[in-house]
N, C-alpha and C positions, 0 to 999 in steps of 0.2 A: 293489106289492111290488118288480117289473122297477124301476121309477122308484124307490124308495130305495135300492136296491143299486146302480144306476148312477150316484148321488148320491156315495155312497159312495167308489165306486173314484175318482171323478173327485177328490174331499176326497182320497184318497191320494195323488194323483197332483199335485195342486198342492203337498200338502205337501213329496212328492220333490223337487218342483220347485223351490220355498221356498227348500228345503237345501242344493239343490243351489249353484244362485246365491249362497246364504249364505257357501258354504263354497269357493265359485269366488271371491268379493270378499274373505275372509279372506286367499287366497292371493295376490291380486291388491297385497291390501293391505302384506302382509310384505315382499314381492319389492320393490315401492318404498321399503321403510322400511328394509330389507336394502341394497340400491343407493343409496339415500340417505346412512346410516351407512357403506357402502364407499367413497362419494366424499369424508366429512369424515375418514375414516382416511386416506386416500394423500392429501390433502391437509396433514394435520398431519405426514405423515412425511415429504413431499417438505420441507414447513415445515424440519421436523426436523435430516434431510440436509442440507440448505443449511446451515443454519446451522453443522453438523457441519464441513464441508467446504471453509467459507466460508473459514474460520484455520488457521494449520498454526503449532505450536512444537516445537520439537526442541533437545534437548541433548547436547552433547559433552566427557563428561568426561574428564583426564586425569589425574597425579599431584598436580600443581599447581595446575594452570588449566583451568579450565570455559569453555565455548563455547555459545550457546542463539542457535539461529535461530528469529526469529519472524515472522510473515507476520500482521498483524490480520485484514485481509478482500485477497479476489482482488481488489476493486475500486479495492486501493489500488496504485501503479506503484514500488512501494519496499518492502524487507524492513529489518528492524534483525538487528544483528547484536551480543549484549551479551558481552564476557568479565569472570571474576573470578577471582581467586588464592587460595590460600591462606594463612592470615596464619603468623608464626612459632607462633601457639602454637596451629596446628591446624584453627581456623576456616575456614570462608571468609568470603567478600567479601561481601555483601549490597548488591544494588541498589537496594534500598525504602533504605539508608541513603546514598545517593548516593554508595556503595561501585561501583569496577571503570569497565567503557570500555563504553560504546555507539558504534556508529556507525550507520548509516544508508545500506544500497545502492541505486543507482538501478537501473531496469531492465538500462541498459547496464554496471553494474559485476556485475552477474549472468552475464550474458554473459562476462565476460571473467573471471570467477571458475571459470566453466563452462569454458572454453578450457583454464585450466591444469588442473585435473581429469581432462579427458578426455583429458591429456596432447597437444592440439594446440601450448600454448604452456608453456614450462617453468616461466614466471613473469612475475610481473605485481604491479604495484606503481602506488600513487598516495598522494594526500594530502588529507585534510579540515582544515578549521581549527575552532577553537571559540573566540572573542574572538580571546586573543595567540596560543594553546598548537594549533599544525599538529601532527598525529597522522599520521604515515606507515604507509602500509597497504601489507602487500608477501603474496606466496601466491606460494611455491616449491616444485618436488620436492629431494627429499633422497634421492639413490639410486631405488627403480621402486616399493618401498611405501612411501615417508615422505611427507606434504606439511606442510611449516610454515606455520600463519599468523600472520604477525606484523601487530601492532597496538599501535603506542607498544610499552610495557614489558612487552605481555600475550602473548608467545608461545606458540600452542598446537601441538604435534606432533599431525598427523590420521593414526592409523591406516589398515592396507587396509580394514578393514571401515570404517572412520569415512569414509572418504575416499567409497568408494563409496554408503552413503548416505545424504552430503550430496551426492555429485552425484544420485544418483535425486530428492531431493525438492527441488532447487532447479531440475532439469530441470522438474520437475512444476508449481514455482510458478511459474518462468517463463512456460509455456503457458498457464496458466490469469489470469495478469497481462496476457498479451499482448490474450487475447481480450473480458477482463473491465474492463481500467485503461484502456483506449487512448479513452475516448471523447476528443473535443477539448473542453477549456475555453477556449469564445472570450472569457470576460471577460480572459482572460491570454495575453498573448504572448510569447514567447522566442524569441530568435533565435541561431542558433549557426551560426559561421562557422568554417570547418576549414580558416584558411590556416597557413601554416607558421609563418610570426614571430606568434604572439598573442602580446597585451603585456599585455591586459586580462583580469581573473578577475572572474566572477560569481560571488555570495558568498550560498547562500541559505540562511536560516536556518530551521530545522523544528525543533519542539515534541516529543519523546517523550515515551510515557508514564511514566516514570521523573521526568521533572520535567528534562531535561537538552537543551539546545540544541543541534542539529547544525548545523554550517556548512558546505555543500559546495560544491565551489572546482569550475568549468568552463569550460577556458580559449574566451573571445573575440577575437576580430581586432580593428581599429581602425578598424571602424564604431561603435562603442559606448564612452559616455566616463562616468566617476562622474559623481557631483551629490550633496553634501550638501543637504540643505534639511529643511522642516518644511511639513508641510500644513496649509495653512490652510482649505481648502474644497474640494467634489467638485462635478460635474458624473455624470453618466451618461455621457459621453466624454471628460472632464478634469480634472487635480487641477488646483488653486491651490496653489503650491509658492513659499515665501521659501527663501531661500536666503542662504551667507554672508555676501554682502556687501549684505545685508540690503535687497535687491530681491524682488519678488516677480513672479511669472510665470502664467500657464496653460498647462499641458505636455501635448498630447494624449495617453490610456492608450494607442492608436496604435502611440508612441515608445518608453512603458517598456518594458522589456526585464526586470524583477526584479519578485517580488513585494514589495507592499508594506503597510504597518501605516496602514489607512483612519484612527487615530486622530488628531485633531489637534492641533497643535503637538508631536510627538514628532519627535526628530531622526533619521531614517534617510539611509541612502545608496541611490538611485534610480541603475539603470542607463537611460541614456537614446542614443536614435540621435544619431549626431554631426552627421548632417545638421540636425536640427534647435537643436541649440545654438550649430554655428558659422551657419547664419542668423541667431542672436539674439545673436552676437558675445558668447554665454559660452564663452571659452576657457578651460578646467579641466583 
């Protein structure tokens, strides 16, 4: 009788036990499936963010003329910058109809956009080209709340509050261009010389997504000379380049100084070191 009842409590005692463990590995099991499912949520939202914060657009409107800064991603070294009017009878401009102005700022014309804003410089002016048609770019005050920006025929007046913020979030792209664009691309070289007579202008052309071609002009010294030609074949360190007078050459990528259209036989203009063309007695 002592021997079934001690049978007994022991049965009770394993079953506690049973449950207990059961109900210890149930918990065991959620907390990782919990911690699991918490790591694919802050994973999709980190996802999420980035990509949030990746682009920045902004618009400036006024009576006439609208202003829209766009930034696609931090990782690119360049913002656009599109304006449009409104027409006489009310509309505006539409740039899906290859309507109004794009241009195209580099890091350094950020910079100097930033300057007259933060009122360090009172103004600041340059110029892009597109084929024949040079668009002159100027950003002045007008009195301590006005700033003008003029672009070709598209001048926008930026209020106080307009003015202050497009400087907060061009400060803000900047920073995040700086530390996000700057990797180096060594398939491409540029060389830029900051002597006082430049004679020569680099001419580089970039694709918007509008469909519309920017040409940006930045003045060279007299290390650096044109070269029409046509590429007739690549190398991994050299184009094979004809040229006008209907020779043909191998020109180290070394030399170029511009980028270039790998397609071949298309006629471009290659900026090239003048060391090496007055070696090869092409004087151009």
């Amino acid at each position: 009788m002592e021997h079934e009842v001690n049978q007994r409590y022991k049965g009770r005692d394993n079953e506690k036990f049973v449950n207990y463990f059961y109900k210890l590995f149930h918990k065991i099991s959620f907390l990782f499936f919990f911690k699991y499912c918490e790591r694919i949520i802050i994973i999709n939202l980190k996802s999420m963010v980035k990509k949030m914060v990746d682009s920045h657009s902004k618009s400036f409107f006024g009576q006439s003329t609208g202003m829209f800064i766009q930034s696609s991603s931090k990782s690119e070294s360049f913002i656009f910058m599109k304006f449009i009017k409104k027409k006489n009878n009310g509309t505006w401009e539409k740039l899906s109809n290859g309507e109004g102005k794009t241009i195209k700022c580099s890091l350094e014309e950020i910079v100097m956009i930033l300057e007259v804003l933060k009122k360090k410089s009172k103004s600041w002016s340059t110029v892009h080209s597109f084929k024949d048609e040079k668009t002159p770019i100027s950003l002045s005050w007008d009195g301590d709340n006005k700033v003008w920006f003029n672009v070709g025929d598209y001048p926008k007046m930026l209020s106080f509050t307009q003015i202050e913020i497009l400087r907060l979030l061009l400060t803000h792209i900047l920073e995040e261009k700086i530390e996000f664009s700057t990797v180096p691309d060594t398939s491409k070289s540029f060389a830029i010389n900051s002597q006082k007579n430049n004679d020569i202008i680099i001419e580089q052309n970039n694709i918007t997504d509008d469909g519309l071609t920017i040409r940006e002009e930045m003045n060279l010294g007299e290390k650096i000379k044109r070269l029409e030609g046509r590429i007739l074949g690549e190398t991994d360190k050299a184009l094979r380049v004809t040229i006008n007078n209907g020779n043909d050459l191998w020109i180290p990528k070394s030399t170029i100084k511009s980028k270039f259209n790998p397609e071949i036989n298309t006629k471009q203009t290659f900026l090239i070191d003048s060391w090496f063309l007055d070696k090869n007695n092409l004087n151009l």
